[in-house]
Structures are given as C-alpha cells and as structure tokens.
N, C-alpha and C positions, 0 to 999 in steps of 0.2 A: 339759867338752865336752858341748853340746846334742845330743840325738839332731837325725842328718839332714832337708831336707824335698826334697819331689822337687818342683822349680818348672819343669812344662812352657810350652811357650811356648802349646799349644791344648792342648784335650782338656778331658774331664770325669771326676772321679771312677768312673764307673762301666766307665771303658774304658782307663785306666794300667794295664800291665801291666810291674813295674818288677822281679818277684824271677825272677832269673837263672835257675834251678828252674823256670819258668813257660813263659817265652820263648825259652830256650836258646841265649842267643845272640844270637837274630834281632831285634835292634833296627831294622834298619832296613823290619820286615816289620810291627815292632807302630807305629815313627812312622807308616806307611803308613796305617792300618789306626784308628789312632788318629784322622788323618788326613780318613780318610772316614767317621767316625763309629761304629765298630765297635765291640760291646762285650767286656767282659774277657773272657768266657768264649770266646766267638768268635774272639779272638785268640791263647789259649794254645792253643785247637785247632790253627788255622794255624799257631804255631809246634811243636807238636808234630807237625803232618804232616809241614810242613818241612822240621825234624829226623829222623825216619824214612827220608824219602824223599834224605835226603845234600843237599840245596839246599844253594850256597853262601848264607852269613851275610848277604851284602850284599842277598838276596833281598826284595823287597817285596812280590811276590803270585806266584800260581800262575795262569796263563792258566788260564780256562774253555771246557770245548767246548760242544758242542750240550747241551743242557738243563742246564744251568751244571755237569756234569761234569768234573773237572779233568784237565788235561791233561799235566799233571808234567814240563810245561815253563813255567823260573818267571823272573820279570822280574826283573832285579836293579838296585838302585839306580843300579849303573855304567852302566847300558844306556839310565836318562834323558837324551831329546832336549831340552836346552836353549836350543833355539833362540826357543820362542815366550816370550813375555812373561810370560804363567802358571804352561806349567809350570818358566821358571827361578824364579818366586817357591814353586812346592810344592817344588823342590829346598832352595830355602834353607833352607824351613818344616823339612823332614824332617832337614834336617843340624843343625837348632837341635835338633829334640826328641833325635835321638840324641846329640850331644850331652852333653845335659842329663840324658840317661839313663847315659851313664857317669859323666859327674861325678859323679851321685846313687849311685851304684855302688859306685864308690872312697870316696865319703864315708861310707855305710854299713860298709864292709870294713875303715875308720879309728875310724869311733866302734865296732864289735864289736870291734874287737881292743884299744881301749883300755878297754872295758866288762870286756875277761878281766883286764886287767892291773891294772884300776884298785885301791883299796883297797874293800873293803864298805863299804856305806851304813849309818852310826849312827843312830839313834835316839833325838831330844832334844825333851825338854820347856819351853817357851820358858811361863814367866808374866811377863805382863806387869803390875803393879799400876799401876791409875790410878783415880782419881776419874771418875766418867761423869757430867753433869748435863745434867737437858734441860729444859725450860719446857710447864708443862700451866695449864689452866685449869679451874678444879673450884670448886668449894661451898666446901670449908674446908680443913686438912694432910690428914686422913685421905683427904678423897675425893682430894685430889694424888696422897698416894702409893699411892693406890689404882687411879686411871689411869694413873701411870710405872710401877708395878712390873706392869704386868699381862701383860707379855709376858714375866715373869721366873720360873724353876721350879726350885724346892732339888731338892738331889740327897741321895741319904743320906750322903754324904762329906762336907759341910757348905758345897758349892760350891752354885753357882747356875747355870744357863744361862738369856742375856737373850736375846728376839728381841724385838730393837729394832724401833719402830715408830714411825709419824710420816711426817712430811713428810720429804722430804733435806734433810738438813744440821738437822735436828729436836736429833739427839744429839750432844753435844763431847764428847771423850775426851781429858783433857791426862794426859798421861806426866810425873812427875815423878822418878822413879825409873829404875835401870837395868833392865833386864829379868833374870832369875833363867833362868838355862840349866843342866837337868840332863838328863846322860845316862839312859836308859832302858837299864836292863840286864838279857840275859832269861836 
C-alpha cells in the first residue's frame, strides 16, 4: 500500500491544511480560505478560533466588523446564495476541495492502520554482477583505462564505487546473471 497524496482541485502548498489536529474539523472553513488564498498558519488559527468559539463545522468564515474585528457571527457553507453564476461555481469549487479532503482523510486513516498491522520492513542486499563497457578515446590501453576508470574509487573491502561519466547513454551495463539477494541481519 502507497502512503496517500492529497490532490486538491486549487491551492498551493503553502496553504493545505489537511491534519484533523490542525483544522478541527472545519473543512469547509479551510476550502474557504484555501479558496481566497490564505495561508496554513492563517488557517489553523481560524480554525482553532472556530472551534473555541462552538461554530458549526459547516462554517466558512466569521463576519468582520468595523476595523476587521470579528464578530462571532459566522457564515456557513449551508447559508451560500447560489443563484448567481459565480458564486454557484465557488460552491462547486469548495464541495470539490472538501471532498478531496475527506477522501485524503480516510485514505490516510487506511494506510496508518495498515502501516500498524503490516509485517516490519527487511533489509536486503541486492548485487547485481554485470560487465560495464563503454568507448574512450586516448593515446594508447593505459591512457583508455586511465580515462574509463577515473571516476572509479576502491574501498578497503575490495569493492569499488563508479561515478560514471560521459555523455548519456556513454555506459552499457548487460546483466547476464541473476542478481544475489541477501538478508541484512542486525
């Protein structure tokens, strides 16, 4: 099982506000808010005044009074007038993100609880042996393998590590063997 992705329909990383701890709830306050560009921190305040203050869930913002003071009387999604053409396309918009904010919820709350139950993750060493060749242009053998191997550096275990270099597609690597899978055990 892939961990989850959250695919909203707008927004930007910097203004998802998707863990239930954050938002309390009030999904259709962070679509809102998402909505008109707000950012994360911005948002989990609103929902944490929100929450304080008892708003129903369905809540999108809090009226402001005079010098943008709020007035802790709050608009709620139910209370959008769909009659004009706009704001029935911000209704749709807002029913898409929340939505896609429960989906992403439940799908989280699916891979965490398959993540408890799952078996632990092993540990394996995969060698692969194959023959590497690639084509240089040099003076004579020594200066060849003097330019192929230069991106190549022993280890005191008697291995090698290459960084291959060149143009793409410079290096083949044919596989003619199976590959050797051993457990790593600590």
């Amino acid at each position: 099982m892939h961990q989850p992705k959250f695919n909203p329909p707008y927004g930007g990383v910097i203004s998802h506000v998707t863990d239930p701890a954050e938002h309390h709830g009030y999904l259709y306050m962070v679509a809102w808010a998402v909505e008109i560009g707000s950012h994360a921190e911005y948002i989990k305040d609103r929902c944490a005044k929100a929450k304080a203050a008892g708003a129903p869930l369905d809540t999108l913002f809090e009226r402001s009074g005079p010098c943008g003071v709020g007035t802790a009387e709050w608009v709620r999604f139910s209370d959008i007038d769909t009659t004009s053409h706009d704001a029935a396309c911000r209704f749709v918009r807002i029913e898409q993100y929340v939505q896609e904010l429960m989906r992403y919820q439940h799908a989280v709350a699916q891979y965490r609880s398959w993540r408890r139950t799952a078996p632990p993750l092993k540990t394996f060493t995969v060698m692969i042996t194959a023959p590497i060749t690639t084509a240089v242009r040099a003076l004579d053998e020594e200066d060849a393998l003097r330019t192929a191997m230069a991106g190549w550096a022993p280890s005191p275990d008697g291995t090698a590590t290459a960084r291959l270099t060149g143009p793409s597609g410079a290096w083949v690597a044919k596989f003619n063997s199976t590959p050797s899978i051993k457990e790593v055990r600590r």
